[in-house]
Steps between C-alpha positions, in 0.01 A plus 500: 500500500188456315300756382121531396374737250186500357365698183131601443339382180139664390338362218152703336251419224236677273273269353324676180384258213706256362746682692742479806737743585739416798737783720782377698656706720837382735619651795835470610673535863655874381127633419582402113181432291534303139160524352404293147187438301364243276147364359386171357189514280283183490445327138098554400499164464628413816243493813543742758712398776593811654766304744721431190491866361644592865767230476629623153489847578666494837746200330583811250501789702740264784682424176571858472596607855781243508610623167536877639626351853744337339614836293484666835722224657779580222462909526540412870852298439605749269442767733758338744708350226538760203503218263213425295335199649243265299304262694314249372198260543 
């Protein structure tokens, strides 16, 4: 039997300066939200290409949300398991 299961991914930015702040925000199947932040702030030498602030931010902020997925993911064994799990990257 194969199943299908889809999760919903929402990715925000706030553009202010030389800055770019990005939100992530998962939703899983069981109504579960994982939420991270992150910014990137562009060099002053550096022209302004607001298309690579995004990508660093959301790279960041992504980089974060699989980080606390993944904590969630042990809590989630140890909950069934009652040992202490440790899952890595």
């Amino acid at each position: 039997m194969q199943t299908i299961v889809g999760w919903h991914v929402e990715v925000e930015f706030e553009e202010a300066d030389k800055r770019t702040r990005a939100a992530v925000m998962l939703r899983l199947p069981d109504g579960t939200e994982l939420r991270a932040k992150a910014h990137a702030t562009r060099h002053p030498d550096d022209p302004e290409q607001l298309k690579v602030g995004e990508e660093v931010a959301a790279a960041r902020a992504l980089n974060q949300l699989s980080r606390d997925l993944l904590a969630k993911a042990g809590h989630d064994i140890e909950s069934v398991t009652h040992v202490e799990a440790h899952p890595a990257m």
